[in-house]
DSSP file (Angstrom, degrees, kcal/mol; ACC not computed):
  #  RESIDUE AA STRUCTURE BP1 BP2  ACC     N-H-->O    O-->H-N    N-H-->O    O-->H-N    TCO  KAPPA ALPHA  PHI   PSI    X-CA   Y-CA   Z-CA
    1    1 A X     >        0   0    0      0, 0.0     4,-1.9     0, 0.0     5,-0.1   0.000 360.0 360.0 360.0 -44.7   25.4  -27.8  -10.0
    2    2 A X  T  4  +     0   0    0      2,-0.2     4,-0.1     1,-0.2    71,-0.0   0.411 360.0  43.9 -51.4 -31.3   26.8  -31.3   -8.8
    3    3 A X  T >> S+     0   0    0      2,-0.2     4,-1.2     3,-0.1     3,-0.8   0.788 113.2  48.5-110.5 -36.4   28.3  -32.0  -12.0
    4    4 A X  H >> S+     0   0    0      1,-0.3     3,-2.3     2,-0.2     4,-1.1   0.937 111.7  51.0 -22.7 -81.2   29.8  -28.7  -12.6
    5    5 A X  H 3X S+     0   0    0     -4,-1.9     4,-2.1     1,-0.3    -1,-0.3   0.520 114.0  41.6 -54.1 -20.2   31.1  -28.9   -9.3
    6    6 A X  H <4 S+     0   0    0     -3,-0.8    -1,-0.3     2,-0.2     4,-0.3   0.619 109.7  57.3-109.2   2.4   32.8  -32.6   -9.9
    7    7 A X  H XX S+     0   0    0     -3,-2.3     3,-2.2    -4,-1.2     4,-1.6   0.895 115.2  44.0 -84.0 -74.8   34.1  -31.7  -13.7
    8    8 A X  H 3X>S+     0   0    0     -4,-1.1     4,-2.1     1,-0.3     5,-0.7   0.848 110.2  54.9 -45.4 -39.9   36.0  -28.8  -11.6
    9    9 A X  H 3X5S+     0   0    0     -4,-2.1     4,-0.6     2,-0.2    -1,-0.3   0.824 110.3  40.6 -57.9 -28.6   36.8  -31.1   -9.1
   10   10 A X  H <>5S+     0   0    0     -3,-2.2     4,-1.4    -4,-0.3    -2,-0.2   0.597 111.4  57.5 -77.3 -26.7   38.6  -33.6  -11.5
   11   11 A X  H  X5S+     0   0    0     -4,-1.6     4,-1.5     2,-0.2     3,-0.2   0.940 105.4  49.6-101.2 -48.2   40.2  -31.0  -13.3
   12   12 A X  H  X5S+     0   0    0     -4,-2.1     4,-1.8     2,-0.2     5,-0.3   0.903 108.3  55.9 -42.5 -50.8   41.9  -29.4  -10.0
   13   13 A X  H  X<S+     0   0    0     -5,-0.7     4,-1.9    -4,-0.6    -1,-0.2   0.958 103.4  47.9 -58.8 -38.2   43.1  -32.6   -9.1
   14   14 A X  H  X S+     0   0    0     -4,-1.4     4,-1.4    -3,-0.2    -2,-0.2   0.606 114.5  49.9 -74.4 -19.5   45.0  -33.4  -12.2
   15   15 A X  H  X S+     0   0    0     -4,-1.5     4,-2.0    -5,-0.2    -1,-0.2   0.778 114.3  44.1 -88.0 -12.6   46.5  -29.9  -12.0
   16   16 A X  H >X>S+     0   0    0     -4,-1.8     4,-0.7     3,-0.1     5,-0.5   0.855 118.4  46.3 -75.8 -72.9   47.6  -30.6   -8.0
   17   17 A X  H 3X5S+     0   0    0     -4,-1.9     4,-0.5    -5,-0.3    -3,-0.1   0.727 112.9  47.7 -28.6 -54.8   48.7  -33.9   -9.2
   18   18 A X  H 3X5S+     0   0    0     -4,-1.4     4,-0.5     2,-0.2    -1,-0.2   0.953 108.5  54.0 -29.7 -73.0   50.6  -32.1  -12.2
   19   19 A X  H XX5S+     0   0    0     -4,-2.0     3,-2.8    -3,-0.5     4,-1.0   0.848 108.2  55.9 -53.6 -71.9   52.3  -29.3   -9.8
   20   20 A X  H 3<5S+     0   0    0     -4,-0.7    -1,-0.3     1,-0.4    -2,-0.2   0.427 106.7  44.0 -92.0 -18.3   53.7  -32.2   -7.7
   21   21 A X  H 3<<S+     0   0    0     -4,-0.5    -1,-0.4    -5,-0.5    -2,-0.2   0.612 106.7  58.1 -98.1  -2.7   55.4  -34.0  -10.2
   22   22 A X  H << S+     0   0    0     -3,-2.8    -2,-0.2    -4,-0.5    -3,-0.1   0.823  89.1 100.6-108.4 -12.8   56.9  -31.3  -11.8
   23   23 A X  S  < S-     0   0    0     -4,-1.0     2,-0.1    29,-0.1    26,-0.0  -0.450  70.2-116.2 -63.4 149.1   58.7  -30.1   -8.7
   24   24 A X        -     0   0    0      1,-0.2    -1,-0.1    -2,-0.1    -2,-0.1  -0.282  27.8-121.9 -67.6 147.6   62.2  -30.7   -7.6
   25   25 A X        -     0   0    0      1,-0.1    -1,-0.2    -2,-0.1     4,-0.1   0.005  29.6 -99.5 -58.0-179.3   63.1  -32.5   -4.8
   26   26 A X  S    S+     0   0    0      1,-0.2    -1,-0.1     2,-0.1     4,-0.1   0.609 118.2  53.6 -68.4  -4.3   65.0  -31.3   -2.0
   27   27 A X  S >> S+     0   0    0      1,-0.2     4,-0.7     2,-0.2     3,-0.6   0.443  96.6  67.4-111.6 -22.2   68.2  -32.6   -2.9
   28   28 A X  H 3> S+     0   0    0      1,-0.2     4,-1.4     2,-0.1    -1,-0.2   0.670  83.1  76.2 -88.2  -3.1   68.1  -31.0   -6.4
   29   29 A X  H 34 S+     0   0    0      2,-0.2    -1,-0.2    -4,-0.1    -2,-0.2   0.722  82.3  66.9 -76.9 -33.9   68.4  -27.7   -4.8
   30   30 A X  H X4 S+     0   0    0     -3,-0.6     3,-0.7     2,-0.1     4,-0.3   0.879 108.1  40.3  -8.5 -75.1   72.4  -28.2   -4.0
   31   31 A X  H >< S+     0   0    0     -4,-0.7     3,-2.0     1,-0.2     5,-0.4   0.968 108.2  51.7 -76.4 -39.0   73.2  -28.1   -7.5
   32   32 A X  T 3< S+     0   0    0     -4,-1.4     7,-0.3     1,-0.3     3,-0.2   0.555  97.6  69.4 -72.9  16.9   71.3  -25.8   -8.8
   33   33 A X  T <  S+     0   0    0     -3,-0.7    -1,-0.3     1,-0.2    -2,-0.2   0.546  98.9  54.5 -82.3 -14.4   72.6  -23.4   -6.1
   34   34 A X  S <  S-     0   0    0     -3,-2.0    -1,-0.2    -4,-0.3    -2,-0.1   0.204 134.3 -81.2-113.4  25.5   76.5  -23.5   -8.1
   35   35 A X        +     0   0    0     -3,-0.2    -3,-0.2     1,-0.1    -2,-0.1   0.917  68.5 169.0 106.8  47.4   75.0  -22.4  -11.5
   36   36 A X  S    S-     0   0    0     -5,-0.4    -4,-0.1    -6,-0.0    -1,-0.1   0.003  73.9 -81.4-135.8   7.3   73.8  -25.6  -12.4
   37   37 A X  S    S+     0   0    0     -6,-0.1    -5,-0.1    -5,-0.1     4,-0.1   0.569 103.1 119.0  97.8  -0.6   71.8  -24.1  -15.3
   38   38 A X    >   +     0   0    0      1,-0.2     3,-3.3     2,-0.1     6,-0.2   1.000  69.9  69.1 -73.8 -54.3   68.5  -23.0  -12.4
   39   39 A X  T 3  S+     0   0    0     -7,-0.3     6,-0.2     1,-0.3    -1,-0.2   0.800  94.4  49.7 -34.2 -36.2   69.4  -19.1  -13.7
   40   40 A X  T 3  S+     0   0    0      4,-0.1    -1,-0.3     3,-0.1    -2,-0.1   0.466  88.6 112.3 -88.9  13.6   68.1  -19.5  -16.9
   41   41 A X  S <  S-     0   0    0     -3,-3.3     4,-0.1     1,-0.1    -3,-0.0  -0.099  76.6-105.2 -69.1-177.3   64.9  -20.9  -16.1
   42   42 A X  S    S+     0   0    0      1,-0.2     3,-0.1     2,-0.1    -1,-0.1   0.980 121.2  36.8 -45.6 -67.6   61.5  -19.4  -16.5
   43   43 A X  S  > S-     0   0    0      1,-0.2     4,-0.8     2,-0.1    -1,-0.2   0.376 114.1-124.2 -75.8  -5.5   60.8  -18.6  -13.1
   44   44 A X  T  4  -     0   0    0      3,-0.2     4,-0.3    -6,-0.2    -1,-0.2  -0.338  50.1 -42.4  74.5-145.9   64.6  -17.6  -12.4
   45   45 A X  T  4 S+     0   0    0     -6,-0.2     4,-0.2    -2,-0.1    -1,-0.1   0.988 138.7   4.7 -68.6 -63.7   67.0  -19.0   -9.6
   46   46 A X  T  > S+     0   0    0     -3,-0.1     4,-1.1     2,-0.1     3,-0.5   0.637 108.0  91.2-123.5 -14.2   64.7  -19.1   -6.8
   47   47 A X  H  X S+     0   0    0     -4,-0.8     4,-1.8     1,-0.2    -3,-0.2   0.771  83.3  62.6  -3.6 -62.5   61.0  -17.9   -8.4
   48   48 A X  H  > S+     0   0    0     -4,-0.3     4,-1.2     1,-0.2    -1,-0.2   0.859  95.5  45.7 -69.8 -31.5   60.1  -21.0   -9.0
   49   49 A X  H  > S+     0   0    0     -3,-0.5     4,-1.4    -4,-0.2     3,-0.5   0.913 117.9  47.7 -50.2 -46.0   59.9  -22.9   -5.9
   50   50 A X  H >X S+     0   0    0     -4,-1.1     3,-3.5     1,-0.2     4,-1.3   0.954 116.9  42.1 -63.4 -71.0   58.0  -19.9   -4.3
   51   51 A X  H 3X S+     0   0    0     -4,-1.8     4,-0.6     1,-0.3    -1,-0.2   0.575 121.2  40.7 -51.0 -13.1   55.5  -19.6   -7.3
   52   52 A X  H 3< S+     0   0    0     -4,-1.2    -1,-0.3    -3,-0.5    -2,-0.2   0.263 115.8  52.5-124.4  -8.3   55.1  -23.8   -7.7
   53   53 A X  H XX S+     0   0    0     -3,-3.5     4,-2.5    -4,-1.4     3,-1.5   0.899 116.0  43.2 -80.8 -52.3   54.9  -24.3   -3.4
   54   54 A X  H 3X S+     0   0    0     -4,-1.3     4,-1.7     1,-0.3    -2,-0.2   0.722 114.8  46.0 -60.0 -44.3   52.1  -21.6   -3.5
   55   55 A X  H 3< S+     0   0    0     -4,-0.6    -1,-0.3    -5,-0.3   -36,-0.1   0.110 115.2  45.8 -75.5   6.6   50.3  -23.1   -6.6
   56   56 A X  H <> S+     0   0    0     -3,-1.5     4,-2.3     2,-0.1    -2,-0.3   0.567 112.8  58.0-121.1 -58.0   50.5  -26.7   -5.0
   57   57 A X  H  X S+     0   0    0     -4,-2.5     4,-2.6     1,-0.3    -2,-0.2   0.893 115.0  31.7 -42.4 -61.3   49.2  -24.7   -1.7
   58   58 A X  H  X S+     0   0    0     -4,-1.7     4,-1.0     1,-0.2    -1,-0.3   0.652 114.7  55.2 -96.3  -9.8   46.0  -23.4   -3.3
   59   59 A X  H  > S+     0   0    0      2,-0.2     4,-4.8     3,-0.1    -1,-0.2   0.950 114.5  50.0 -38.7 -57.9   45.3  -26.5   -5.9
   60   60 A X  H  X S+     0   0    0     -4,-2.3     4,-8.0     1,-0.3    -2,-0.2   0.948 115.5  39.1 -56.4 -66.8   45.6  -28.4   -2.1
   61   61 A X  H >X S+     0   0    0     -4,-2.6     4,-0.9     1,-0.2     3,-0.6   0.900 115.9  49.1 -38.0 -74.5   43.0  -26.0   -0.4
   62   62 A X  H 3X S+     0   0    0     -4,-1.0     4,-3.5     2,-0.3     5,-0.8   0.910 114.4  50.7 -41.9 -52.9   40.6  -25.8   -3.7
   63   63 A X  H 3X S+     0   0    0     -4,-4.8     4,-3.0    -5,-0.2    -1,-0.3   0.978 113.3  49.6 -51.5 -50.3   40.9  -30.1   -3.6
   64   64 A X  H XX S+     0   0    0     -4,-8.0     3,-0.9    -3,-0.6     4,-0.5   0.930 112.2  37.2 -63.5 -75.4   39.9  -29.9    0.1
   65   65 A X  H >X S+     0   0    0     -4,-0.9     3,-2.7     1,-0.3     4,-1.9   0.828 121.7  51.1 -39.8 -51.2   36.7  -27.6    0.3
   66   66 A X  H 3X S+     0   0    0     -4,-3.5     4,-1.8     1,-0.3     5,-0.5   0.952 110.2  44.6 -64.1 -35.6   35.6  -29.2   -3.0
   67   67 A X  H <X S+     0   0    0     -4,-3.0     4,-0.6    -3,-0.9    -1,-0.3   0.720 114.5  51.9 -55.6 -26.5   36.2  -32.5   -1.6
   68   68 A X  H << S+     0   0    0     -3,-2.7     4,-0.4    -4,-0.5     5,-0.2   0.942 117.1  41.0 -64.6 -64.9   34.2  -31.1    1.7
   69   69 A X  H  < S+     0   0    0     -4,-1.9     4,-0.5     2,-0.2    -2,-0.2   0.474 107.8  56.4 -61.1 -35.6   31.3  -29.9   -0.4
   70   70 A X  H  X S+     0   0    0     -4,-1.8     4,-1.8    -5,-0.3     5,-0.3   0.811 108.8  49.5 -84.7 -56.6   31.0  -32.7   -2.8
   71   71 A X  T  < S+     0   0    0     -4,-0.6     4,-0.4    -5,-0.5    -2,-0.2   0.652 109.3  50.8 -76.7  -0.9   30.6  -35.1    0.2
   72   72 A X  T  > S+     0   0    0     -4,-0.4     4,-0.6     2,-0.1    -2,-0.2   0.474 116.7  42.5-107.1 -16.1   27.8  -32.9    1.9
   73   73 A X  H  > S+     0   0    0     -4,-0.5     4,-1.5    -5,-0.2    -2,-0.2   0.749 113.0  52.1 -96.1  -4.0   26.0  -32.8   -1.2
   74   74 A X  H  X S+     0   0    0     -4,-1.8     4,-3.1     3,-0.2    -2,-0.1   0.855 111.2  45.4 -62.9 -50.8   26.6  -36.3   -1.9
   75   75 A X  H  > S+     0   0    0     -4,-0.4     4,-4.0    -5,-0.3     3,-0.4   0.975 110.5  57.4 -67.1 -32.5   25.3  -37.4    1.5
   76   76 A X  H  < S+     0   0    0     -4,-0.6    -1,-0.2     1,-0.3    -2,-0.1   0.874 105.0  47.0 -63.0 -29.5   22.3  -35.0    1.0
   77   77 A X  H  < S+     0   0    0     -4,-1.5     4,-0.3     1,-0.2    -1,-0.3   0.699 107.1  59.4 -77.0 -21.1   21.1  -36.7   -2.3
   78   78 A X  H >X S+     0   0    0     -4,-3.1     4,-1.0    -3,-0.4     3,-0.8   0.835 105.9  56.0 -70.8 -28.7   21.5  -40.3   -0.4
   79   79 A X  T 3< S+     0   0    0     -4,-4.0     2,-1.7     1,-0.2     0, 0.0  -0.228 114.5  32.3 -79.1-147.1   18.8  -38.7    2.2
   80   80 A X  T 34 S+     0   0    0      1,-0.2     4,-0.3     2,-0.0    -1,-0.2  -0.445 114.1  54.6 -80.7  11.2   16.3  -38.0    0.1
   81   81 A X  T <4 S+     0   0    0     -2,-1.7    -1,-0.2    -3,-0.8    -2,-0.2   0.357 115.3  45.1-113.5 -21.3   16.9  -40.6   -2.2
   82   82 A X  S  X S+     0   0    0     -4,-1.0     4,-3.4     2,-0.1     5,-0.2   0.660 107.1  59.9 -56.3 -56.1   16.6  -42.7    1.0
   83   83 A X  H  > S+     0   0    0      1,-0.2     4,-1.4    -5,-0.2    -2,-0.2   0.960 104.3  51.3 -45.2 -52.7   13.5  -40.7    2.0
   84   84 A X  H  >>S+     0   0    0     -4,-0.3     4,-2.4     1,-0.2     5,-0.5   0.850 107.1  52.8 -62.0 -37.0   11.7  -41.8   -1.4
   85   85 A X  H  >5S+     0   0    0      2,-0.2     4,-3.3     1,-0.2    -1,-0.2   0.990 107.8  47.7 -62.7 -60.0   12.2  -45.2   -0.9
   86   86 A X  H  <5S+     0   0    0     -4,-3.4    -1,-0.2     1,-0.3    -2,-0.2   0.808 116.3  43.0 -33.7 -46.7   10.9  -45.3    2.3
   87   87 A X  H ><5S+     0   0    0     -4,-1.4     3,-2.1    -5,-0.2    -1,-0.3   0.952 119.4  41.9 -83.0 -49.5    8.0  -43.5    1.4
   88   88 A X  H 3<5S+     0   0    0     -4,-2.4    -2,-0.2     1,-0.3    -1,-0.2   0.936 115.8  52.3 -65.5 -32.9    7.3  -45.5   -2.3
   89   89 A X  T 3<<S+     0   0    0     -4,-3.3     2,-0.5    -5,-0.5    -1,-0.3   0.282  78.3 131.0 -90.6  32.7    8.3  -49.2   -0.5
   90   90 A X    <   -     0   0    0     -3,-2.1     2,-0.1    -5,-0.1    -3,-0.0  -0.912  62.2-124.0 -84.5 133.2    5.6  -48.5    2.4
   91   91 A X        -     0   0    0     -2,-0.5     2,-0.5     1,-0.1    -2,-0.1  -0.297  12.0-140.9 -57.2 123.1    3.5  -51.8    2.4
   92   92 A X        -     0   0    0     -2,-0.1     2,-0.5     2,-0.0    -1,-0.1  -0.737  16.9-167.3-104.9 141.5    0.0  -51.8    2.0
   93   93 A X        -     0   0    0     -2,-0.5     2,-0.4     2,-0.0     0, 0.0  -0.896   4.8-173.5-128.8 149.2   -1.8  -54.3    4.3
   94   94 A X        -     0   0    0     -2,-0.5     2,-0.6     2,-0.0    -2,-0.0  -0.961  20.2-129.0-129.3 132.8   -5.6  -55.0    3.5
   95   95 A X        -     0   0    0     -2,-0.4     2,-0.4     2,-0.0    -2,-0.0  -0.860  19.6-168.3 -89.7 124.7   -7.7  -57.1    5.7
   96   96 A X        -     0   0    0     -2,-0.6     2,-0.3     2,-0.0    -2,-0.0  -0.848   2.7-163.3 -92.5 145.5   -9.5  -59.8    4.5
   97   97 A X        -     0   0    0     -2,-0.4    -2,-0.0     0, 0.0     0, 0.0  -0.701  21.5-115.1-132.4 132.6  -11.9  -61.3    6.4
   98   98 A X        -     0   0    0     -2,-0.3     4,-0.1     2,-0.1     5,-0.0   0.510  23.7-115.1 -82.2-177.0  -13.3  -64.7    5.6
   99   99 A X     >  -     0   0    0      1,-0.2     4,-0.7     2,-0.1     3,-0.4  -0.340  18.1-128.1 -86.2 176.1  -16.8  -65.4    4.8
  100  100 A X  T  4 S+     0   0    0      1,-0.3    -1,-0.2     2,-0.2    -2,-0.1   0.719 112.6  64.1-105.0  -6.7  -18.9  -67.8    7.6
  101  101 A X  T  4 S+     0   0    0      1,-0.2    -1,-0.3     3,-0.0    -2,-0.1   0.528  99.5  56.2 -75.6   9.5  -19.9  -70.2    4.2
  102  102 A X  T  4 S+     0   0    0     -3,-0.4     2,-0.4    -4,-0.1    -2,-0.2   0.911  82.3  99.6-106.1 -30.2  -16.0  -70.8    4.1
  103  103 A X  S  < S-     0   0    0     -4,-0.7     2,-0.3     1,-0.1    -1,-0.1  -0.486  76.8-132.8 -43.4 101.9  -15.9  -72.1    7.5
  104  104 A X        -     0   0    0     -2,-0.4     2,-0.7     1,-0.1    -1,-0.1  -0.405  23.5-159.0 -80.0 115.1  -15.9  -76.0    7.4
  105  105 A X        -     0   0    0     -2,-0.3     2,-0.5     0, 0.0    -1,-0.1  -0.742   3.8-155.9-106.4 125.7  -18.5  -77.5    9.9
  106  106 A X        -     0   0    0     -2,-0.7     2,-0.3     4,-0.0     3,-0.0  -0.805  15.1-137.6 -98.8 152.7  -18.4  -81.0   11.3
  107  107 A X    >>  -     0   0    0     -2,-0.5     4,-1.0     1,-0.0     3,-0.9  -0.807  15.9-120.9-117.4 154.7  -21.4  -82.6   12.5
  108  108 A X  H 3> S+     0   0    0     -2,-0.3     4,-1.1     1,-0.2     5,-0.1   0.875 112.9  56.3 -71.8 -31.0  -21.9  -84.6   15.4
  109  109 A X  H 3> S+     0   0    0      2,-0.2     4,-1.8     1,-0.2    -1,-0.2   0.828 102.9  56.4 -79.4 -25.5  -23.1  -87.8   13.6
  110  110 A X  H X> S+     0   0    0     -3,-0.9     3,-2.0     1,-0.2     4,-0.7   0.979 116.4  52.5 -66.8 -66.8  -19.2  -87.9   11.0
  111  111 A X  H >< S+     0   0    0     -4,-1.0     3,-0.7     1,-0.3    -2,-0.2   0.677 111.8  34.3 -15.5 -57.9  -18.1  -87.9   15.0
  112  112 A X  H 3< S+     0   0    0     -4,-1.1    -1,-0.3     1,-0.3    -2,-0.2   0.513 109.8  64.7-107.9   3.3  -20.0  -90.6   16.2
  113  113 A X  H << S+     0   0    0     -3,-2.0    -1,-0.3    -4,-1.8    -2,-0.2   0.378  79.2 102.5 -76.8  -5.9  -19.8  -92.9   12.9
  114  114 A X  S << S-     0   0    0     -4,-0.7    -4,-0.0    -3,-0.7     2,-0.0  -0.539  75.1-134.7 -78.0 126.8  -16.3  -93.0   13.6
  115  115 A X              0   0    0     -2,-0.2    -1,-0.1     1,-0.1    -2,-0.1  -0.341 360.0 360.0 -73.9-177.4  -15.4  -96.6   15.3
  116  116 A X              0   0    0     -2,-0.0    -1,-0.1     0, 0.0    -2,-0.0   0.050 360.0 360.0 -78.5 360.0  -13.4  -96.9   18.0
């Protein structure tokens, strides 16, 4: 589902990305108001702005939710992927405890051979 969803995500972005480069500015709207050759387009004289704002509109929406969606399933595989860790990297503590032959005993006489 996660990779679906981010192959459709990539592929709406290069079409938002698209739609925005292949509109005109604002300034290019002047001439093609005096016959400037805009009649003969596809989309006619004024068709195309409406049909390429609208299709830039819903690319924009589509980018956002997926982009909403993408990052709440993102964050949700870092919890539980967090969870696991936690749980695998818990430390396991053993007590040893030592044995009374391991305990090193002085005697009074290494004491009292000692000079002075």
């Amino acid at each position: 589902m996660y990779e679906i969803l981010l192959v459709v995500y990539l592929v709406v972005a290069l079409a938002l990305v698209g739609m925005v480069l292949i509109q005109q500015g604002k300034g290019a709207d002047m001439g093609s108001s005096f016959g400037a050759g805009a009649s003969g387009t596809v989309f006619g004289s004024s068709g195309a702005g409406n049909f390429m704002t609208k299709t830039t509109t819903v690319l924009a929406s589509i980018f956002f939710v997926l982009s909403i969606v993408l990052g709440n399933l993102t964050a949700g595989q870092i919890k539980k992927t967090d969870e696991w860790e936690n749980l695998e990297a818990a430390p396991v503590v053993e007590t040893i405890t030592p044995a009374a032959d391991d305990v090193p005993v002085t005697s009074t006489k290494e004491k009292s051979d000692v000079p002075n």
